[in-house]
LOSE-247254 format. One record per atom (N, C-alpha, C, O): x, y, z. Coordinates in steps of 0.02 Angstrom, whole numbers, plus 50000, padded with zeros to 5 digits. Layout:
XYZ
...
This chain:
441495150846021
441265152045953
440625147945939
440635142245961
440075150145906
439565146545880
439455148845828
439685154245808
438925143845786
438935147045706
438125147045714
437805143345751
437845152445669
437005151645676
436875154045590
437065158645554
436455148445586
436055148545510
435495155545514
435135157345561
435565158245453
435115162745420
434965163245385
435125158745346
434555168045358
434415168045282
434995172845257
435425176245284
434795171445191
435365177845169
435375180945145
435145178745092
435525187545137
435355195845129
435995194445071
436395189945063
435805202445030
436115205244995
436665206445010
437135205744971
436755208845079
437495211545086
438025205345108
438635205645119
437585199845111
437995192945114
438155189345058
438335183545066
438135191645003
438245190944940
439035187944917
439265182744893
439245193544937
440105192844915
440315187944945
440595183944908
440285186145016
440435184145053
440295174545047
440685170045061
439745174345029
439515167345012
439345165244949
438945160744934
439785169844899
440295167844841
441115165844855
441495162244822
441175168444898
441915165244914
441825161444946
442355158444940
441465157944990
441275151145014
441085146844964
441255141144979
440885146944928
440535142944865
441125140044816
441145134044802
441505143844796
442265144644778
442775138844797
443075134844762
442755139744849
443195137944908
442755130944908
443055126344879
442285129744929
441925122144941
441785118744878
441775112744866
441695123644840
441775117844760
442245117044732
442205114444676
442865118744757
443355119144693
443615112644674
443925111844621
443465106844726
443905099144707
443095096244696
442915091844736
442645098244650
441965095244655
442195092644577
442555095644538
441815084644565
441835082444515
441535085844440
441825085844385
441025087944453
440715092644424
441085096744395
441285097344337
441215100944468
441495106344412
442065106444389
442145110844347
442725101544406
443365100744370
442805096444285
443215094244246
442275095644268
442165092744211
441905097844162
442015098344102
441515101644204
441235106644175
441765114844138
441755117944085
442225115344217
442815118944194
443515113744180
443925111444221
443475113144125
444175106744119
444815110344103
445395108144105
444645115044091
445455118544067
445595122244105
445295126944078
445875125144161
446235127744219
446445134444201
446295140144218
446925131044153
447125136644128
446755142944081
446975147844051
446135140344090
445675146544067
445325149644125
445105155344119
445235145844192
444695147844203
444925155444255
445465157144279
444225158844256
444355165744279
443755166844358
443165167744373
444215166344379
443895166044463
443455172344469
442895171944494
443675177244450
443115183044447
442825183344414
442335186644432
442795181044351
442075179844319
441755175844337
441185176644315
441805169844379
441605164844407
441035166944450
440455165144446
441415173244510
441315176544546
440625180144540
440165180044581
440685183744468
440115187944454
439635185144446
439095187644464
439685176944405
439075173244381
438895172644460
438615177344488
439065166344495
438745165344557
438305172444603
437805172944638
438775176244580
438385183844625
437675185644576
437165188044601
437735184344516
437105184344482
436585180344509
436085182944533
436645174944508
436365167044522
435995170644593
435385170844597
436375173044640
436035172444719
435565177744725
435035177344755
435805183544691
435285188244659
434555189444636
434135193844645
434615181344588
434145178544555
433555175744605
432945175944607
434345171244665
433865165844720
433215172844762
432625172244781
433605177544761
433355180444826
432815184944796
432345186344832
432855187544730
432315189444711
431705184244679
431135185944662
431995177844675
431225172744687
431025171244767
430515167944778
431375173244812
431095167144840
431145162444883
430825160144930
431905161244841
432365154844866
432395153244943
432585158044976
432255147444978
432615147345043
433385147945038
433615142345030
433725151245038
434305151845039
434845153345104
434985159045120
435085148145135
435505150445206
436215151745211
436545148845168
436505155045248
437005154045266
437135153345336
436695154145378
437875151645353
437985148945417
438695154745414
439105155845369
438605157945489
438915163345490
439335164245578
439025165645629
439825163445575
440095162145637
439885169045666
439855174345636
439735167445746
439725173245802
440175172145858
440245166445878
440465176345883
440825173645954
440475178846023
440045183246019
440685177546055
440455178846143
441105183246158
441535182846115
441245187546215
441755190146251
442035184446282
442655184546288
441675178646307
441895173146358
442245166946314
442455161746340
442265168346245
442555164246190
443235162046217
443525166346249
443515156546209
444045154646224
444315152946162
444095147846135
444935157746119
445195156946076
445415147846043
445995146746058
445215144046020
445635140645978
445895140145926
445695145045894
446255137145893
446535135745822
446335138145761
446615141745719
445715134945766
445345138345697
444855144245704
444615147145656
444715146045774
444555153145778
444865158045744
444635162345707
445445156745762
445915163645724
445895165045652
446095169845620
445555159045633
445495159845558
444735162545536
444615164545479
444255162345587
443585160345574
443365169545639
443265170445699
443415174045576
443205179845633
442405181445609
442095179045561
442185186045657
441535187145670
441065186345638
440695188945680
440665184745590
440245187645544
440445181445492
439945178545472
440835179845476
441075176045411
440495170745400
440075168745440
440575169145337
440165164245315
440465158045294
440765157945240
440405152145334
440835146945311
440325141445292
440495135445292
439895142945282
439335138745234
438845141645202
438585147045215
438635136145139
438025140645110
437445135545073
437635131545030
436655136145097
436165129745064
435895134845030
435845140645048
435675131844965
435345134244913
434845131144895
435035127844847
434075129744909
433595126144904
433255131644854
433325137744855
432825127544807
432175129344775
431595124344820
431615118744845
430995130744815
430405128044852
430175124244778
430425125144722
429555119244798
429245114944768
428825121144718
428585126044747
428755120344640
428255121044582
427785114744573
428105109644561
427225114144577
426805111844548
427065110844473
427385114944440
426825103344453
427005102944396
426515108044333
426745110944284
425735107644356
425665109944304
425465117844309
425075120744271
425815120844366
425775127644390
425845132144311
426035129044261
425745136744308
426005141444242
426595146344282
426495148144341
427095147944251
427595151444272
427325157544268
427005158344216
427345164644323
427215168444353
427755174344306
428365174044299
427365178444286
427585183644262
428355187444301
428815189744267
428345187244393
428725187844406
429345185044400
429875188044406
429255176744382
429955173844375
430155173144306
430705170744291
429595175744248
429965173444204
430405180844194
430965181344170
430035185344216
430475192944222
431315191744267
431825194644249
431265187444319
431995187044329
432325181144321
432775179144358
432085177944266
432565173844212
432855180644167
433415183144169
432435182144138
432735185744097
433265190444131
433835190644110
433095193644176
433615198844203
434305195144222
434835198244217
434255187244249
434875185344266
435195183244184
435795183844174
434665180244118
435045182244074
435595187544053
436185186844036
435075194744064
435485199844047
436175201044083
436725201444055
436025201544163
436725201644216
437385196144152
437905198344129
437095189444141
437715187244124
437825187744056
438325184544040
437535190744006
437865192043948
438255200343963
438755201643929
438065203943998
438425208444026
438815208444086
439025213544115
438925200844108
439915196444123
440205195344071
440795196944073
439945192444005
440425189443960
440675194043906
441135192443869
440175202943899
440695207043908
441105211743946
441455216443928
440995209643993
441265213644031
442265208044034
442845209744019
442015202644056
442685197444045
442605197043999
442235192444016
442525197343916
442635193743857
442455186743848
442795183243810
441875183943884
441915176043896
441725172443938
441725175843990
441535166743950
441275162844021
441835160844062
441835155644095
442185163944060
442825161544103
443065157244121
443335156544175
443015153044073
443355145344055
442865140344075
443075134844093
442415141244075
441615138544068
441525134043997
441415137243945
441585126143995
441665122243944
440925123143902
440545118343906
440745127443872
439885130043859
439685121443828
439105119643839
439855119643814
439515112843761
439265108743837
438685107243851
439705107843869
439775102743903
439055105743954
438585102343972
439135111343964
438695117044028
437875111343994
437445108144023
438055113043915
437305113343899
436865106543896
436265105743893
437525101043899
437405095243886
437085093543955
436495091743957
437565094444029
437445094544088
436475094044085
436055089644092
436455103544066
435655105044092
434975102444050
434375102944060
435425098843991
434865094243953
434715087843979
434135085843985
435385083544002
435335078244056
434845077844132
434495073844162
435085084744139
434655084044217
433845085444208
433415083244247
433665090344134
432995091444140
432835085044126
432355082944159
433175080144077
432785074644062
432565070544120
432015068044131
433335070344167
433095065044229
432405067844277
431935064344294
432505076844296
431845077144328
431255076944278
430685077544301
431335076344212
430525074444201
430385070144221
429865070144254
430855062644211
430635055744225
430535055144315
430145052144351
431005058644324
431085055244415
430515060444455
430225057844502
430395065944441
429925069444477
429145069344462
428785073544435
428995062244493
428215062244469
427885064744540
427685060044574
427845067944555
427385070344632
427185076944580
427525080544543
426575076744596
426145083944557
426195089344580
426035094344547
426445089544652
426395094344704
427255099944686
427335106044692
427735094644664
428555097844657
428855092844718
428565088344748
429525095044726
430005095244784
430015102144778
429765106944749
430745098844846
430995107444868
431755102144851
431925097144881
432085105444793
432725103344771
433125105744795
433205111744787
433505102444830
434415105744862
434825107344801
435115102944770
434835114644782
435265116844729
435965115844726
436275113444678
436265118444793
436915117544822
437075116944899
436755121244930
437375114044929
437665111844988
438405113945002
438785109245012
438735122245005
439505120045039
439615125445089
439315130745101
440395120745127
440225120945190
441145121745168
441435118345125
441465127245212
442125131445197
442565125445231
442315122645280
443295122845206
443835117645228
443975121245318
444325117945356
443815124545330
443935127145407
443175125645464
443285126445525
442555123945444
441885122745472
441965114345454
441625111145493
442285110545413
442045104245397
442185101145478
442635102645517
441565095945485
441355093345556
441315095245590
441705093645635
440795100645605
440535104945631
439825105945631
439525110745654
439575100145597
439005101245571
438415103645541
437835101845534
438905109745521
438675116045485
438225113645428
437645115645422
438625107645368
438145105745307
437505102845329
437005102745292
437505100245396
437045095545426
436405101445436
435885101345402
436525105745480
436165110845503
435955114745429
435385112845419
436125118645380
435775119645306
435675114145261
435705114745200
435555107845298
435025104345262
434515104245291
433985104745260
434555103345370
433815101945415
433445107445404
432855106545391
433735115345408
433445119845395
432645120445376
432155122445407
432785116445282
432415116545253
432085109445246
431495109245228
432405104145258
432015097245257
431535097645306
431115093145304
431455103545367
431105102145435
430365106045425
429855105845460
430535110545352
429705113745322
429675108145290
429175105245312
429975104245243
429675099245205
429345095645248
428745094545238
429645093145298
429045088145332
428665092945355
428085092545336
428775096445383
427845100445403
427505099745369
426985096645381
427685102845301
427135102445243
427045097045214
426695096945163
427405089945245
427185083945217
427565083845121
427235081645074
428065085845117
428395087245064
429095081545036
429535079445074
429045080544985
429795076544970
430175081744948
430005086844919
430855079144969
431475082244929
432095080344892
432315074844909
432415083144848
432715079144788
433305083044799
433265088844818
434155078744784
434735084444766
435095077844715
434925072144701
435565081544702
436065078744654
436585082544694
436665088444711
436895076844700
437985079444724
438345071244676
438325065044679
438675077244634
439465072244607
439965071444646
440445068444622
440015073644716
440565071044757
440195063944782
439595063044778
440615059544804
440595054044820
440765053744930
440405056844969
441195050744945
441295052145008
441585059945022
441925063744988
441335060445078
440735058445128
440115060145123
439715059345169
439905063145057
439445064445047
438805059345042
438275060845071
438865053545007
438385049745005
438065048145075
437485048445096
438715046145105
438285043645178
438015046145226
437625043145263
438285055545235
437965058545259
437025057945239
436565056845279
436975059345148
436385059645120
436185055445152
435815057045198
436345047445141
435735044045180
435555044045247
435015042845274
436125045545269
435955046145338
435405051745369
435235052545427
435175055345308
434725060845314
434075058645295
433625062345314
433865052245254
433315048445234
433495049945137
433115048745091
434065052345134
433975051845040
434005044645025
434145041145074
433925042344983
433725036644929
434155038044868
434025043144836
434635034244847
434775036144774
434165031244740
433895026044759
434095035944676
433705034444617
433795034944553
433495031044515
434155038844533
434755037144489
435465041244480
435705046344506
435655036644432
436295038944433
436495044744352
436575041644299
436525049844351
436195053444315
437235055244274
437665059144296
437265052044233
437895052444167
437945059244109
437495060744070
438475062244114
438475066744100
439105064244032
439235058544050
439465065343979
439865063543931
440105066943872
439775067043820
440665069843878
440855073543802
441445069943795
441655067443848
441795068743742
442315068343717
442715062843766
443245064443792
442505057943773
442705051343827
442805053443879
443105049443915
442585061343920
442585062844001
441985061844013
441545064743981
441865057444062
441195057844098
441335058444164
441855057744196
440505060744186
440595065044248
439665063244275
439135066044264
439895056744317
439315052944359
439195058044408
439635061044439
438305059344417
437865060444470
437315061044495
436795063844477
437555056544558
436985053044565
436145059844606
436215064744642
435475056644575
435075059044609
434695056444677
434275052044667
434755057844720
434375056144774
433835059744785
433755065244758
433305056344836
432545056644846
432375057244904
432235051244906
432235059244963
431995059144999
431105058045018
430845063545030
430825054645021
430055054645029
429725057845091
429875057445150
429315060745064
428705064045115
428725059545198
428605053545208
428915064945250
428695059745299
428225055745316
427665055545291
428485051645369
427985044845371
427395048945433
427555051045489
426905048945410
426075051945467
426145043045504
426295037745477
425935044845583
425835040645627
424975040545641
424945046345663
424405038645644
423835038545682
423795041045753
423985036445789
423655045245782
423545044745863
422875040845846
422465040845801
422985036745914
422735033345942
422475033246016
422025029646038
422895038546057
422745039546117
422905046946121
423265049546078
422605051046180
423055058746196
422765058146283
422175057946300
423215058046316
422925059046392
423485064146406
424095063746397
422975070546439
423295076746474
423175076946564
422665079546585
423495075246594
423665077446660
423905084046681
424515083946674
423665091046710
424105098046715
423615096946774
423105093946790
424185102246802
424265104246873
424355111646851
424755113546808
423895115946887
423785122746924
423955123246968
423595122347017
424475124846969
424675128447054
424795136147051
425245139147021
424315138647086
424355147247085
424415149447002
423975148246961
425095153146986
425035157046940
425475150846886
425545152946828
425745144546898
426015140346842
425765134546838
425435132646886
425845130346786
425785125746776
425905119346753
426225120546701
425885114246756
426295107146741
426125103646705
425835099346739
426075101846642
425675096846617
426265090346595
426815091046569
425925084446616
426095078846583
425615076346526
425075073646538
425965077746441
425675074946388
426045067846360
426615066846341
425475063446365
425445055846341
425075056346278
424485058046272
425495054546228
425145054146155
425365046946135
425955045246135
424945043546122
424965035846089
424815035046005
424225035645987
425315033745957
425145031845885
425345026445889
425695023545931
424975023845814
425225017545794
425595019345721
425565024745691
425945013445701
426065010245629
425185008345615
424755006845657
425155008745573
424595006445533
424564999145478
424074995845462
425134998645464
425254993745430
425634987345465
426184988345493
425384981845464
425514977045508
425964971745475
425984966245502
426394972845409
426744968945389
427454974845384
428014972545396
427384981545368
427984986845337
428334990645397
428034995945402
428824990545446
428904995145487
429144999045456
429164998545394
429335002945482
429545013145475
430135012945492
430365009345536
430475017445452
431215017345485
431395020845513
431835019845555
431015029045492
430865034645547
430315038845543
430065038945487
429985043245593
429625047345592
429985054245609
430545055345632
429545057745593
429695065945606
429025068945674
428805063745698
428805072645695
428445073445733
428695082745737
429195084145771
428385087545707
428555095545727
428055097445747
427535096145717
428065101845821
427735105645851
428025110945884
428605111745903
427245116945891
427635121445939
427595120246008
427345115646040
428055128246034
427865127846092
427775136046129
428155140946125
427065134846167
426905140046179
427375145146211
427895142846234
427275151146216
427675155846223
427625157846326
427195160746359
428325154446346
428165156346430
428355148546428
428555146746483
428355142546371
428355135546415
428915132546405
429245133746354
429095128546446
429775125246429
429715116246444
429345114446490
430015112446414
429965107146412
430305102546456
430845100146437
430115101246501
430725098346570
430785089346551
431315086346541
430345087346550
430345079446524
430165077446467
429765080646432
430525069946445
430395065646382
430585060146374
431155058246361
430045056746382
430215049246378
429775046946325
429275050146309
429995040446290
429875036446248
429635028746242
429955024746275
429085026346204
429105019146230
428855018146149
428345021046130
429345012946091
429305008946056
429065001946046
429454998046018
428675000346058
428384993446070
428564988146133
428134987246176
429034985546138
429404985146190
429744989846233
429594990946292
430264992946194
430664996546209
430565003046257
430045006046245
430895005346301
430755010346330
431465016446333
432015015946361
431195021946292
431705027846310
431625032746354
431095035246369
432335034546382
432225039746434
432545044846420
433165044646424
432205050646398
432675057246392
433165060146434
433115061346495
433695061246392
434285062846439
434435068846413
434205069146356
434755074546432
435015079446402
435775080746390
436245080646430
435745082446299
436525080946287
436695086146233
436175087846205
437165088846212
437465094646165
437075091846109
437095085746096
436805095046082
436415094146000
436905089545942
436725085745898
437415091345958
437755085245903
437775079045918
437615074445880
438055078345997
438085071346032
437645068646044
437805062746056
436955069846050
436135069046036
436245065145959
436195059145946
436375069845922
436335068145845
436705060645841
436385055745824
437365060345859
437685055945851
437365047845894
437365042045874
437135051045958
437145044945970
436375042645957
436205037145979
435975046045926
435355045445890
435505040445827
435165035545815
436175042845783
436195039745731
436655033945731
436865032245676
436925029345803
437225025245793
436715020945834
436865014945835
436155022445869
435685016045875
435295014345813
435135008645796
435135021445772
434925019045713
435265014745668
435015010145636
435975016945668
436345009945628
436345003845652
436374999345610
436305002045723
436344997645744
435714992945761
435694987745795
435174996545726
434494994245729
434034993945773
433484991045771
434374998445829
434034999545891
433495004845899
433635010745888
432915003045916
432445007745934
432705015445955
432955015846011
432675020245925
432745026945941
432435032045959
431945032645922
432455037446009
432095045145989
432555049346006
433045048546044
432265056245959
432685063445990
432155067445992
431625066345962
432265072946032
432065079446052
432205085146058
432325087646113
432205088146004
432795094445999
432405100145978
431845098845956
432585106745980
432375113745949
432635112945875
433115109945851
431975117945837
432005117445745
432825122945740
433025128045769
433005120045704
433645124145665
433515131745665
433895135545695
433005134045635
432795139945580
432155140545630
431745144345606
431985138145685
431475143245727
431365139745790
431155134145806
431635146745829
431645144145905
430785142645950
430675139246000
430425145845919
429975141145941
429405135645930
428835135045952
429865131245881
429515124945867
430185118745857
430685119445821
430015112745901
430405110245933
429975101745873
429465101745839
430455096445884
430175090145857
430455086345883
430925087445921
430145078745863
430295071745897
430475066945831
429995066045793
430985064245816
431035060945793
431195053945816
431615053445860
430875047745789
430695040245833
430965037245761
430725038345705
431395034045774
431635025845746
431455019845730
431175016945776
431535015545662
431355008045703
430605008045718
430565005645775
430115009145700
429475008045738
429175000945704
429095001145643
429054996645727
428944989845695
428134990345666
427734994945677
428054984745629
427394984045597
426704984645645
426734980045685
426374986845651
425974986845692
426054989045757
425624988245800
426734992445767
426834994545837
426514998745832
426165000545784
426635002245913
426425006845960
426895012345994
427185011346046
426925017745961
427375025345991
426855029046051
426305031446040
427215028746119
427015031746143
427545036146192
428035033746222
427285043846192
427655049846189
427435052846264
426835053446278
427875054446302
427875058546371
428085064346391
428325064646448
428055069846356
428295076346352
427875079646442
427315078946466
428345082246460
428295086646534
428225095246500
428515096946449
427895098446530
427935105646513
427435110346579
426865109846603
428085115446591
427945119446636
428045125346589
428385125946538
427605129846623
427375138146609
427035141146643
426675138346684
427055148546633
426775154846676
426145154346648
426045153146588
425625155146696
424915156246664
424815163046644
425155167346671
424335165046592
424195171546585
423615170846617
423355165946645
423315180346604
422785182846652
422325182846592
422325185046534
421965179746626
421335181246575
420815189946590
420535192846637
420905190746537
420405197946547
419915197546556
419785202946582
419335193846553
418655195046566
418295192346622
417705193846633
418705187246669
418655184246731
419315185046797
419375182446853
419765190746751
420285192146772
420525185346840
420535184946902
420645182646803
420955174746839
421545171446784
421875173046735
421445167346819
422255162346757
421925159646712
421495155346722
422085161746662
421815156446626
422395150146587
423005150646590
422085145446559
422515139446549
422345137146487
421755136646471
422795135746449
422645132446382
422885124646370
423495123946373
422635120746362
422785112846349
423155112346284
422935113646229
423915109646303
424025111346264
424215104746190
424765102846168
423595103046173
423485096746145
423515100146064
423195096446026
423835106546026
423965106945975
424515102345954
424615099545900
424845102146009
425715100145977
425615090145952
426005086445922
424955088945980
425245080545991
424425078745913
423945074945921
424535082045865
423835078745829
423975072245779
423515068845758
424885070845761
424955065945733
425645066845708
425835072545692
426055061545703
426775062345662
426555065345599
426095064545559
427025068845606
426675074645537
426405077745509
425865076245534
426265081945468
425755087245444
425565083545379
425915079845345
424875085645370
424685082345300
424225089745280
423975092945327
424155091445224
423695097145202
422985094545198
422505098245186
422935087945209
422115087445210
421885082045267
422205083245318
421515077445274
421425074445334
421835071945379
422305071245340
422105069545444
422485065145486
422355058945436
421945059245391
422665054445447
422855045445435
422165043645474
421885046445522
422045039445447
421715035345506
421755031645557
422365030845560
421515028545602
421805023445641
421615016945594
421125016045558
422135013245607
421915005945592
421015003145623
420685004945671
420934999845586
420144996545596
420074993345652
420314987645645
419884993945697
419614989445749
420034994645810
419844993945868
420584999645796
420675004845860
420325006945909
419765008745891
420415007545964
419835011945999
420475019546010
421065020946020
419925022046000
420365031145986
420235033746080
419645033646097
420605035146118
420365038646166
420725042846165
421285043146138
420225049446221
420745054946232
420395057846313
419805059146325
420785058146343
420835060946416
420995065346444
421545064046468
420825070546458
421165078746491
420785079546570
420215080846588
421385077946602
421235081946662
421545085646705
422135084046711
421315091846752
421545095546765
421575096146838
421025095046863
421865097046864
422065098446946
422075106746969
422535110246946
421705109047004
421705119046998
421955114447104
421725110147142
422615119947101
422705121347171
422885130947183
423215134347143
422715132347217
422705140347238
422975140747297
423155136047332
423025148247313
423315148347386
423105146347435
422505145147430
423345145047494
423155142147550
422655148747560
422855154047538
421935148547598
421575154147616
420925154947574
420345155747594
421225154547492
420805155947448
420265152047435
420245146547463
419685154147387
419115146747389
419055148147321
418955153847299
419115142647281
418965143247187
418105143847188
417775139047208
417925147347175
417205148247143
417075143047070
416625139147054
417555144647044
417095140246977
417805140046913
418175144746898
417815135246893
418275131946821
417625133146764
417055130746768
417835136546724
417515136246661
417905134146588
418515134946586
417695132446551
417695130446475
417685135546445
417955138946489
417595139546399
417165143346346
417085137946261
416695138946215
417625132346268
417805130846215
417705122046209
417795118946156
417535119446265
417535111646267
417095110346340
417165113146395
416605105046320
416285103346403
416735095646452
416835089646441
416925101546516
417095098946546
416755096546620
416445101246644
416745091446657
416665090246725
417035094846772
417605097346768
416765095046798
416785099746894
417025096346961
416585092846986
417445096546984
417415094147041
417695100047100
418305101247095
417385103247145
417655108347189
417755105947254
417355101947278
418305108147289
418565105647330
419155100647355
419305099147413
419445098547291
419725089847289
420315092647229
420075096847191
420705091747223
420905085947157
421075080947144
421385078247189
421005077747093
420895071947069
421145067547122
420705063947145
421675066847146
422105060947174
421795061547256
421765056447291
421685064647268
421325067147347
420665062147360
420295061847310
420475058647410
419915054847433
419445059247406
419535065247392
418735054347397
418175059347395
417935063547431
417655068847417
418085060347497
417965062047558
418155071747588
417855075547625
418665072247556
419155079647547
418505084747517
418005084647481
418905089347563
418285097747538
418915101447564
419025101847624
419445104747504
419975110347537
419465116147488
419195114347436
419425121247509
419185126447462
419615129947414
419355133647373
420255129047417
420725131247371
421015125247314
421495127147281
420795119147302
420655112447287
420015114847228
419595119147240
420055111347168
419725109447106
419965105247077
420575104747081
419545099747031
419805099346983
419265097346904
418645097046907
419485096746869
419015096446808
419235090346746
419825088646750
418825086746686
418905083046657
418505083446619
417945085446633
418705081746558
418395081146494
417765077646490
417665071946511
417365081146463
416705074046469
416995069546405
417335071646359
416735062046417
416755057446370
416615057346306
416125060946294
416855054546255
416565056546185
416715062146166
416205064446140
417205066646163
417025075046156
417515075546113
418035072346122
417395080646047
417985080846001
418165087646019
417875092546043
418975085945993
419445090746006
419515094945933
419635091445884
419465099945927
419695103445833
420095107745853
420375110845808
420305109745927
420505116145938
420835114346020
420735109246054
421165119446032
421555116446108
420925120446152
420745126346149
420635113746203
420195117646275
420675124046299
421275125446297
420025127146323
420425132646375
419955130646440
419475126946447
420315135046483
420015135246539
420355142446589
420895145346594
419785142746613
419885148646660
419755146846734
419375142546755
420095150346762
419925149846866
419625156146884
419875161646871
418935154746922
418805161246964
418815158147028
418615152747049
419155164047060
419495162347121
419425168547157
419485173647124
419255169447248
419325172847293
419905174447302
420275169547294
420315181947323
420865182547331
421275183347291
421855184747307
421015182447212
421505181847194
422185188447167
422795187947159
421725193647160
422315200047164
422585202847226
422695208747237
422695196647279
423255199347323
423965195047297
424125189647271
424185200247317
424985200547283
425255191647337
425055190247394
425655188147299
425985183247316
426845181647297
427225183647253
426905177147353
427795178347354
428165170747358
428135167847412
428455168247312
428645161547326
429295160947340
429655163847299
429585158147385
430155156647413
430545146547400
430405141447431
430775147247373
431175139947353
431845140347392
432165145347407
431965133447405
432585131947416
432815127847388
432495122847372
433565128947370
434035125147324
434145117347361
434185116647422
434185112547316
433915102847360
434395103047361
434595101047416
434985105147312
435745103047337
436125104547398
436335101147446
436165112347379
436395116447427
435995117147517
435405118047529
436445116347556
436365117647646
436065123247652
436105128047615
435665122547713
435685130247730
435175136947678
435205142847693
């Protein structure tokens, strides 16, 4: 069995109203909000929320659910039997960030009103809010606008976690975990904060922080001597790192290629360390990531490969334990952009990053040879910012290094490495690591000239003798005899 996050469609509607149901029903909230039991009406309940998602999906909303799938090779357990195909045993409800002083858009104030209408045509259709304490509802949404006027000073918005639940049959599973990253993993792209409010208490709080929330206040709700505490948490914009260094090493061999990327940042601030960074990039299409290692000021990590939760976990108990950390994992919500998150980085330290990546070369059409792309998009800085990189600290020296190794078939002779996009050095006959002395004709290699800015990833192309005769590679397995 595996569960995979989506967005969510219309016809997932019903379905992640009865999850919603089901995950709120012991929520502090809403035993305050619905206090009398004996009024309340689950299908009118029903209809409002089906209004509400209605509403999400004709703004906009990131809205996910988490929807179990199984395999033929599934090996029945326990709570499988309960948990069949398709079901939805979680559901995140995010609003994207408004500008504060944006003007509201004709389109949304058109579906306010329409989700008005939907629910005064529930309350006749049930006779009523279905045991919906209305005083208390209204008191609630006067409290919370007051707190986000005061607490939301970023001009830009958040992206607010509306709701978070996750069905009594998925709990630890990491399902709530996975429709939060979802959407916290565009916030950091876009260099974005994010805000939620939950009135449950354990385990909720500690998960939150364990995600980077912040409480900021504690937001009191009160009628008639029931009160009903909750708290708001904050998450801040990720922390941007400086590069400071980028050295590319790739290897051409025939039709693939190898690159070892070394990216060096700093902390910038020499009294405040960081407690974490984010780092999202892609990855080109054909490449896969074979190595990853880490070095924290002292510290040195070595990528190991481990099930995405047990990664998670044991990511978040060096972090408790104050130990230098990294992970390396694929984005939730898109398989091809992958991130690094680093721990612990001390005042004035130094992150430096060792990502391995092999891939198929494509053919270039106009020299019909391989061509090669450097692939120095992914490493431009912890984080995305919408307007310049960070700087380096004062007195940095910024370097950056690309070089390339072209090997071809035995027989063949490279004519010529070209650029179209960055000037590079020549060397024919050799690569790099080879005496000077060396002249193989199937041997190149090439390097960045000094001083040279990067805005865009180099390319490079091979023209090469031979090269549309057909070729055949034969490997043998290191384990296996014979």
């Amino acid at each position: 069995m595996s569960i995979q996050i989506v967005p969510l469609t219309k016809a997932d509607i019903p379905a992640a109203v009865e999850c919603v149901q089901k995950a709120f029903s012991d929520d502090p909230y809403f035993r305050w909000a619905f206090n009398d039991p004996s009024k309340f009406n689950i299908e009118r309940n029903a209809a409002s929320l089906a209004a509400h998602f209605q509403y999400g999906l004709s703004c906009d909303c990131p809205i996910s659910v988490a929807k179990v799938t199984h395999s033929p090779d599934d090996q029945k357990v326990d709570h499988d039997v309960k948990l069949s195909s398709g079901s939805v045993v979680g559901v995140g409800w995010w609003y994207s960030p408004q500008a504060a002083r944006a003007s509201q858009t004709w389109s949304l104030w058109a579906q306010k009103w329409l989700l008005s209408f939907r629910q005064l045509l529930n309350n006749i259709r049930f006779l009523g809010r279905g045991g919906l304490n209305v005083p208390r509802y209204w008191i609630w949404k006067q409290v919370q606008q007051d707190a986000h006027n005061t607490l939301w000073t970023d001009p830009r918005g958040y992206y607010f976690c509306n709701m978070v639940g996750v069905s009594s049959q998925a709990r630890g599973m990491g399902v709530g975990k996975r429709l939060m990253t979802s959407v916290m993993e565009r916030a950091d792209r876009e260099s974005m904060p994010c805000y939620l409010e939950s009135s449950k208490g354990h385990p909720n709080i500690t998960i939150y922080e364990k995600m980077g929330f912040k409480l900021i206040k504690e937001i009191e709700c009160a009628e008639g001597g029931d009160v009903c505490k909750i708290p708001g948490k904050y998450r801040p914009t990720n922390q941007c790192l400086p590069q400071v260094g980028l050295d590319v090493h790739a290897t051409l061999l025939s039709t693939t290629s190898r690159a070892l990327l070394t990216q060096t940042f700093v902390n910038p601030s020499s009294t405040k360390p960081i407690s974490e960074v984010f780092y999202p990039f892609p990855l080109y299409g054909g490449a896969s990531a074979v190595g990853f290692n880490c070095r924290v000021g002292a510290d040195i990590i070595r990528g190991k490969v481990q099930p995405r939760q047990k990664a998670d976990e044991l990511y978040q108990k060096a972090e408790a334990e104050g130990q230098a950390a990294a992970i390396f994992d694929q984005s939730y919500d898109t398989s091809d952009v992958f991130g690094t998150r680093v721990c612990k980085v001390p005042a004035g330290g130094k992150v430096t990053i060792e990502i391995t990546l092999v891939e198929e070369l494509k053919q270039d059409a106009q020299t019909n040879g391989p061509r090669y792309t450097v692939p120095t998009a992914i490493a431009p800085r912890y984080g995305q910012q919408r307007d310049a990189p960070p700087a380096a600290p004062e007195g940095a020296v910024i370097k950056t290094a690309i070089k390339v190794d072209v090997i071809m078939e035995k027989g063949s002779t490279i004519r010529n490495v070209r650029s179209p996009s960055h000037p590079f050095e020549l060397n024919l006959g050799r690569a790099s690591y080879m005496p000077e002395s060396t002249f193989e004709p199937c041997y190149a290699s090439v390097k960045l000239q000094e001083n040279s800015v990067i805005r865009e990833d180099p390319v490079l192309t091979v023209n090469c003798d031979n090269q549309d005769n057909p070729v055949a590679f034969l490997e043998t397995p290191p384990t296996l005899p014979n």
